[in-house]
Every structure is written in structure tokens, then in C-alpha cells.
C-alpha positions as CSV (number, residue, x, y, z in Angstrom):
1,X,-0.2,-25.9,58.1
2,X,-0.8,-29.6,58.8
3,X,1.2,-32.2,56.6
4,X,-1.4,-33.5,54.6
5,X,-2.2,-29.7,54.0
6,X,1.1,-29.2,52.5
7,X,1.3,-32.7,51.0
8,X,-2.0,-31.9,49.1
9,X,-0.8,-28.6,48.2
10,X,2.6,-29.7,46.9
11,X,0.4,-32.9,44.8
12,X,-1.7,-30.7,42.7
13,X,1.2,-28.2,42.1
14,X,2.9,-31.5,40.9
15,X,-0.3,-32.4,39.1
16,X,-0.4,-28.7,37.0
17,X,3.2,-29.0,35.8
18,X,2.6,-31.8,34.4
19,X,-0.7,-31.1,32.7
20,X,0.8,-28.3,31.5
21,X,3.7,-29.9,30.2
22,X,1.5,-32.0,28.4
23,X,-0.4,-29.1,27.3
24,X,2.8,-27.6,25.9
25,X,3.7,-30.4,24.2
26,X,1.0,-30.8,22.2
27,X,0.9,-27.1,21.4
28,X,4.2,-26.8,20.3
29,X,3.9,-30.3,18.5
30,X,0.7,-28.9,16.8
31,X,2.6,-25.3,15.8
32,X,6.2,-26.6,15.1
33,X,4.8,-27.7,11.5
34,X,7.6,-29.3,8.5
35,X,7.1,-28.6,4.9
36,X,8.7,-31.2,2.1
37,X,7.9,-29.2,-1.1
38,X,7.2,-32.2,-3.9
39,X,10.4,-31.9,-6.2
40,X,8.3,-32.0,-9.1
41,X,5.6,-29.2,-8.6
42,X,6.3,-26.7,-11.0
43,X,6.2,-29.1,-14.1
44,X,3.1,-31.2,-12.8
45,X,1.7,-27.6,-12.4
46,X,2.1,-26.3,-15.5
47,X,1.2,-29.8,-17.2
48,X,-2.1,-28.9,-15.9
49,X,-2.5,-25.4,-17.1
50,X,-1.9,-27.4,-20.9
51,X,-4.0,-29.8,-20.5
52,X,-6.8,-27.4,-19.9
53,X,-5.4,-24.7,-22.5
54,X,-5.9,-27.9,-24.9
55,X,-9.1,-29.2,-23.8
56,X,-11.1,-27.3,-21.3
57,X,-10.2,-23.3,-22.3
58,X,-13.9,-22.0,-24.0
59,X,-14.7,-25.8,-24.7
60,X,-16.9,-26.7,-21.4
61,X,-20.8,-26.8,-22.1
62,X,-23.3,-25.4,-20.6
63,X,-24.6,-27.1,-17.8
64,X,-28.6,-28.3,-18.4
65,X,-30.5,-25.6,-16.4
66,X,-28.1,-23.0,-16.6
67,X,-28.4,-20.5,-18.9
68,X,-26.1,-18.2,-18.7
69,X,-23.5,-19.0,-15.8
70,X,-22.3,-22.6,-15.6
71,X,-20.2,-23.9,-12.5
72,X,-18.6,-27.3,-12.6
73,X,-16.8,-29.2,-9.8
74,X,-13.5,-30.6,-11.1
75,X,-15.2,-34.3,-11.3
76,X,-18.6,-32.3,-13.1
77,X,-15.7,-30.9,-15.9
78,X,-13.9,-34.1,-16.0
79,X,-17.1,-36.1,-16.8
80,X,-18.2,-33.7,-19.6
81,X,-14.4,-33.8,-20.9
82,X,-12.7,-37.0,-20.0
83,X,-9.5,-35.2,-21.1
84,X,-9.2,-33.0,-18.4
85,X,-7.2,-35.6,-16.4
86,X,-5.7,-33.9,-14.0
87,X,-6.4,-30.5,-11.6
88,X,-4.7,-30.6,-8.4
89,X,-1.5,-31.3,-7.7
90,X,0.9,-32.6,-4.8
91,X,2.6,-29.8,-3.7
92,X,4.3,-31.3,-0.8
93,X,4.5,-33.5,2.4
94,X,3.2,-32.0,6.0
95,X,4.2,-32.7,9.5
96,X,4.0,-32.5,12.9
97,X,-0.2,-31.8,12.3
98,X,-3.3,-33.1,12.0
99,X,-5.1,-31.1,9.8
100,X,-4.6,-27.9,7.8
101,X,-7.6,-25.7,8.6
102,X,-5.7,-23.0,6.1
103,X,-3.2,-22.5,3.4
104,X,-2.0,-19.6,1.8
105,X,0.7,-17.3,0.4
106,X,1.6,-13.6,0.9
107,X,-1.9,-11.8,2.3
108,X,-3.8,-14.2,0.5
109,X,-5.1,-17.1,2.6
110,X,-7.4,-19.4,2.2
111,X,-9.3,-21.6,4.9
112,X,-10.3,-25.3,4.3
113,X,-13.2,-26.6,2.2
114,X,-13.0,-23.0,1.2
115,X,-14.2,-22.7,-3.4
116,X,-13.9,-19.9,-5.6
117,X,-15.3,-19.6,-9.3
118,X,-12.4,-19.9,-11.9
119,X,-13.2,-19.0,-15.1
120,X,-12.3,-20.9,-18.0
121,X,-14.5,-19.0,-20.6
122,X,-17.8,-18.7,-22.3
123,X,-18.8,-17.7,-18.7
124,X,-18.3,-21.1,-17.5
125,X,-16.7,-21.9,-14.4
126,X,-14.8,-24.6,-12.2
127,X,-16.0,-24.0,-8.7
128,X,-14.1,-26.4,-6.2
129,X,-12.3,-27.0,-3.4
130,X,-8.9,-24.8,-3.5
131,X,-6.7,-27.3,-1.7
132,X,-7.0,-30.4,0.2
133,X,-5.5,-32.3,3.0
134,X,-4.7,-36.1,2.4
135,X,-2.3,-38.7,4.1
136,X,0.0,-35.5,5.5
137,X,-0.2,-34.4,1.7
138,X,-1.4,-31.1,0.9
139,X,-3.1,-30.8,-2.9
140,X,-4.3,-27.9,-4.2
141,X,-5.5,-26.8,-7.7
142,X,-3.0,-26.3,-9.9
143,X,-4.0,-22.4,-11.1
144,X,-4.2,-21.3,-8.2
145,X,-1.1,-22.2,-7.3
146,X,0.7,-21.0,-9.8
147,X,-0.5,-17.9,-9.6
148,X,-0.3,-17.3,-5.6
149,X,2.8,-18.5,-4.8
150,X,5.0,-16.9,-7.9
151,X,6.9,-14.1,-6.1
152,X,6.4,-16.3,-2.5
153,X,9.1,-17.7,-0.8
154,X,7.2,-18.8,2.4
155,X,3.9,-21.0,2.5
156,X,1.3,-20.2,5.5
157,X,0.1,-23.6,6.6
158,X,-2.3,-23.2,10.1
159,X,-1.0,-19.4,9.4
160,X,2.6,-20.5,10.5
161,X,4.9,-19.7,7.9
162,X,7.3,-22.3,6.4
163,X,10.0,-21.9,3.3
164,X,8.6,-22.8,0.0
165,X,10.8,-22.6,-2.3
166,X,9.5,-23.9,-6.4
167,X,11.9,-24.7,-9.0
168,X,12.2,-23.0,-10.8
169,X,10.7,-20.0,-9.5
170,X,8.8,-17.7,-11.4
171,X,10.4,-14.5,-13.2
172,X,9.0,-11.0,-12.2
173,X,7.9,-9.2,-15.4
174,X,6.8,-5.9,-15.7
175,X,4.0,-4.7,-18.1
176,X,5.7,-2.7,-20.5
177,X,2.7,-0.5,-21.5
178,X,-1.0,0.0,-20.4
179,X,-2.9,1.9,-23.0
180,X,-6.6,1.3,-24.6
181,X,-6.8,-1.0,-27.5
182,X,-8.2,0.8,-30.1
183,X,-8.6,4.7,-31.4
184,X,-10.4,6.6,-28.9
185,X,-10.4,9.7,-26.9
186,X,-9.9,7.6,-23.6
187,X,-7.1,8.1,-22.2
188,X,-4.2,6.2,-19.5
189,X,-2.4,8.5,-16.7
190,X,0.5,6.9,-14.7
191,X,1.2,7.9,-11.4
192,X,5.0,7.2,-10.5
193,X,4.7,8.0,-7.1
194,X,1.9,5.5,-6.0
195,X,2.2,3.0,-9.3
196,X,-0.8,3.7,-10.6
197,X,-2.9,3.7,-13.7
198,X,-6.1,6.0,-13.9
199,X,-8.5,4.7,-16.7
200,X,-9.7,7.4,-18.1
201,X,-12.7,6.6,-19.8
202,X,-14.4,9.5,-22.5
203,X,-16.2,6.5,-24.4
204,X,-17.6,3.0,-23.4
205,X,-18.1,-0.6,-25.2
206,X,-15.6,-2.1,-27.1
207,X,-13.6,1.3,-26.8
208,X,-13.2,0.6,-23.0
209,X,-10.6,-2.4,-24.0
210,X,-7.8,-1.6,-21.7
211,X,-4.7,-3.6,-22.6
212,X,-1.8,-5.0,-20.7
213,X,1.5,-4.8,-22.8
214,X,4.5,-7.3,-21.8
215,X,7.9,-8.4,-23.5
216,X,8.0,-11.2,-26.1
217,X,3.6,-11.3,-25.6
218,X,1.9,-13.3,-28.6
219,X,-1.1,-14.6,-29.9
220,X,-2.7,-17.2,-27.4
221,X,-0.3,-16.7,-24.8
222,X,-2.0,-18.2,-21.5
223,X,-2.1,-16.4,-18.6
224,X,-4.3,-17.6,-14.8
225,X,-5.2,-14.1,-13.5
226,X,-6.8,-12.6,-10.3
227,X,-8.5,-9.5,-9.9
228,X,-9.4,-7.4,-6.5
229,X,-11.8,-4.6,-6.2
230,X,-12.1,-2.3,-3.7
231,X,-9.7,-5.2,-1.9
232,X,-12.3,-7.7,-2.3
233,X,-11.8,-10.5,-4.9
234,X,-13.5,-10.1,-8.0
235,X,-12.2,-13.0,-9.9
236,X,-10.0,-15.6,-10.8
237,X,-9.9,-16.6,-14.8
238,X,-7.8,-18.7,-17.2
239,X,-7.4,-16.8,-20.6
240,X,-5.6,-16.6,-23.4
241,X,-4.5,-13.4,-25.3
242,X,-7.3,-13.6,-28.7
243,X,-8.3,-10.1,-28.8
244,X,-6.2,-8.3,-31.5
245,X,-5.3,-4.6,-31.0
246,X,-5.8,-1.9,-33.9
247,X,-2.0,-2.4,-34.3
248,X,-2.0,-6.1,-34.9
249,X,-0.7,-7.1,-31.2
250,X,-2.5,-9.5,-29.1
251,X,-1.9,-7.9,-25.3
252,X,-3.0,-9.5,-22.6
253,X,-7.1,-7.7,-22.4
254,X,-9.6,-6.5,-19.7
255,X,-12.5,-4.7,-19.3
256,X,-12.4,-2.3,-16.0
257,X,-16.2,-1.1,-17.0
258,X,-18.9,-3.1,-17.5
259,X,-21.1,-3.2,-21.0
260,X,-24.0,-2.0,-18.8
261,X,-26.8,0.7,-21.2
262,X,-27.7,2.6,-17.9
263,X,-24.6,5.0,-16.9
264,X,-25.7,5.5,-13.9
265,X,-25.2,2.4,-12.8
266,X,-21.8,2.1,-14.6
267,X,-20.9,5.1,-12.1
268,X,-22.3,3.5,-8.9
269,X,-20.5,0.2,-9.6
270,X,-17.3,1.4,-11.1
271,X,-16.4,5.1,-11.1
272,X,-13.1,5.3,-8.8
273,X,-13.0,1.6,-8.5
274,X,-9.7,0.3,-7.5
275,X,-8.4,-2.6,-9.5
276,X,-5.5,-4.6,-8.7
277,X,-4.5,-7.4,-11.0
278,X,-1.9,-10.4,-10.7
279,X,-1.3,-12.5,-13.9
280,X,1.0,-15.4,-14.2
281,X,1.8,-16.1,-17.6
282,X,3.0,-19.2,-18.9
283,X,6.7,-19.1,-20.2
284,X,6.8,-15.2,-19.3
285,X,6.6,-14.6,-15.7
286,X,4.6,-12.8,-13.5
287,X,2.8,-9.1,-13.4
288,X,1.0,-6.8,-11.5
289,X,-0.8,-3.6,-12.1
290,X,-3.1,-1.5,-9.8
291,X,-5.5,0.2,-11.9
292,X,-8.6,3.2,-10.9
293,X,-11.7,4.1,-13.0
294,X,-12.4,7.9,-14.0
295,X,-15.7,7.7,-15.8
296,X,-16.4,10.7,-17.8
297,X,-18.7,9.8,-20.6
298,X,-22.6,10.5,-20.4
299,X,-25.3,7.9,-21.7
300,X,-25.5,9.1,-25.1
301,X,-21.6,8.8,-25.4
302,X,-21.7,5.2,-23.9
């Protein structure tokens, strides 16, 4: 081989290494991402979840047009109710990248510029943004942070995990009891093995109440909940517990079945539907419950 042979062989060798020094660089810069959780996350948080207990819980209008569903961006809700001052939140400081194209907790991520409906009652929404990226300062709406991260200790930013650690963290409760609301033949079987509750449902309407029982629970206790079915999300809602029991008690309430005339359709849409439901409650703590439909009753029962 001549010498300029080898010298241009040897030159783009050279030339390689270092592209792909630079190439690893930037990689590694790009994936080596540091998380400052903001100090003051949990109380700015939960500041939020009053003001809109106070001011925007089953108080937003309808929306001119909409008859039925109304969805509101969070500068839509604040123009119709000036008090709601305040919806995202700081939750901390983000290095070493230049954009966070997802955030997320546990198995639940969520990509950028991605919205979901949250509903804050009368079937009223706010549909926004769920977090946003600002001056290496991630925001992100102050619900659905709560809810999300309690139980988390690690925050997926660019899915690269990263300690997150909220002070104080919230408590793990368990539901104490899961039983139907009012007199009826329907009953509530508990599975100890997989954690289960079957619904099982003899009668429908307002005897298809299903509620969720937890230590020290009380009247317009406020709770940010999300609910899967069949593993896809079904909804995210801000409630508070108003719907009194035929013993006086005011548990946290849902209805698995839907108020639908034509049983058929109830049992297309909701016989052996898997439910799995994640509530934060504010001063409690945190449950979770998995629950599946057995529909029994015939249209005349319904």
C-alpha cells in the first residue's frame, strides 16, 4: 500500500473517532438528564386542588354551543371564573436537555402537547395541556400530579428515570369496604387471591351505586380520581363525596354501569368490564381498587 493510501486511510479513521466522539457526547449529554424537584410542590399543589374545590367544582357554565358536554382550556375556565388563579404548577428544574418530548410516572406516561378531559362536574370539563416545558422548567397541572406521582418515587422525563421524591409524600390508604349504597339484591365478591371486586349487579339505576369506604371519610371530602377500562383510560375527575348512603355515610361513589334503558347495550359495553381506579384524596392518602362487572339483571329488572 502506497503512503498516501495509508495516510488517507489512517485520516478518515481519525476523522470517525472523532465524529463519533462528538456523536457520543451529545447523546450521553442529551440522556444524562438532572431533576431539582421545586421544594414547594406539594403545598402549591394542593393550593390548587382548593382553589378549584372553592370556585370551579360544579360551578363552570356551559359553554355557548354546547349542550351537553362542555370542555374548557385552563385560560377558557379562568376567563369564565377569574378565581381560578392558578392550574399548573412548578414542579421542578431540568437539565442537561432541550426539550421533554414526555413526562410521566409509574406505567403512566404522557407525551408532549398531549390533553385529557378532567372533569370538574355538571359534565364539564378542563381539557389542556398536561405539562409543559419552559426555561428548563417543567409545569404540569396540578391534579394530575397529585394523583400520578403519589406512591412514585422516580419521575420519567425523555423515559429516563430520575428520583422524585415530594414532601411530604402521600400516605397509602386502603378502602376499608366496597359494598352498594343502598338496599338491594346486588351483591360485592372479593377475591383475595387476585384483589379483586366482582360487581354483581341483580338491579340497575340508582341501585347500581357502588361505594368506596375509607378511614376518617366525610361529607365533601375531595378526592382527583382516574379510571381504566379494559386498560384504556376512561377518565380523570375532580369530585367531592355528596352522595349520602342509606346509612347516613358519605363514601367516596361510582357508577361501574351506565343509566342506559337498552340492556343489551349495557351488556356489550360493560358486562365483564375491568375497572381499575386510583383516587388521591385530600388529607387522606391514596387508594386503589380493581373492580369487574357481572350483569345479571334483564330489561324489565333495569
Amino acid at each position: 500500500m502506497s503512503k498516501v493510501k495509508k495516510f488517507s486511510t489512517v485520516f478518515a479513521l481519525v476523522i470517525m473517532l472523532i465524529l463519533g466522539s462528538f456523536a457520543l457526547v451529545a447523546c450521553c449529554g442529551e440522556q444524562n438528564i438532572t431533576f431539582t424537584i421545586s421544594e414547594t410542590l406539594k403545598s402549591e399543589a394542593e393550593n390548587v386542588l382548593e382553589i378549584m374545590e372553592n370556585n370551579v367544582l360544579n360551578k363552570l357554565p356551559a359553554k355557548e354551543g354546547e349542550s351537553t358536554y362542555s370542555y374548557y382550556t385552563y385560560e377558557e375556565a379562568k376567563e369564565a371564573i377569574p378565581e381560578f388563579t392558578e392550574y399548573y404548577v412548578l414542579v421542578g428544574t431540568v437539565n442537561n436537555v432541550t426539550d421533554l418530548e414526555s413526562v410521566g410516572f409509574g406505567d403512566v406516561v404522557y407525551d408532549k402537547d398531549q390533553t385529557i378531559p378532567l372533569s370538574v362536574g355538571m359534565s364539564h370539563f378542563i381539557k389542556d395541556k398536561i405539562y409543559y416545558f419552559e426555561d428548563n422548567k417543567l409545569y404540569m397541572a396540578a391534579p394530575i400530579l397529585l394523583l400520578e406521582s403519589a406512591g412514585e418515587t422516580k419521575i420519567k422525563l425523555n423515559g429516563q428515570e430520575v428520583d422524585f421524591n415530594m414532601f411530604p409524600a402521600a400516605e397509602e390508604i386502603s378502602f376499608t369496604d366496597i359494598k352498594f349504597c343502598f338496599d338491594t339484591t346486588n351483591e360485592v365478591d372479593f377475591n383475595e387471591d387476585t384483589n379483586e371486586y366482582t360487581l354483581i349487579y341483580n338491579e340497575g339505576a340508582q341501585k347500581s351505586m357502588v361505594g368506596c369506604y375509607y378511614d376518617g371519610m366525610a361529607q365533601n371530602d375531595i378526592s382527583i380520581n382516574s379510571l381504566y377500562k379494559n386498560g384504556k383510560l376512561d377518565s380523570y375527575s375532580v369530585t367531592t363525596n355528596t352522595d349520602k348512603d342509606k346509612d347516613d355515610n358519605y363514601p367516596l361513589t361510582y357508577y361501574f354501569v351506565s343509566y342506559k334503558e337498552d340492556v343489551n347495550d349495557i351488556n356489550e359495553s360493560y358486562d365483564g368490564a375491568k375497572f381499575e381506579l386510583k383516587s388521591y384524596i385530600y388529607g387522606k392518602g391514596f387508594a386503589t381498587a380493581t373492580f369487574i362487572n357481572q350483569i345479571n339483571y334483564t330489561e324489565e329488572i333495569a
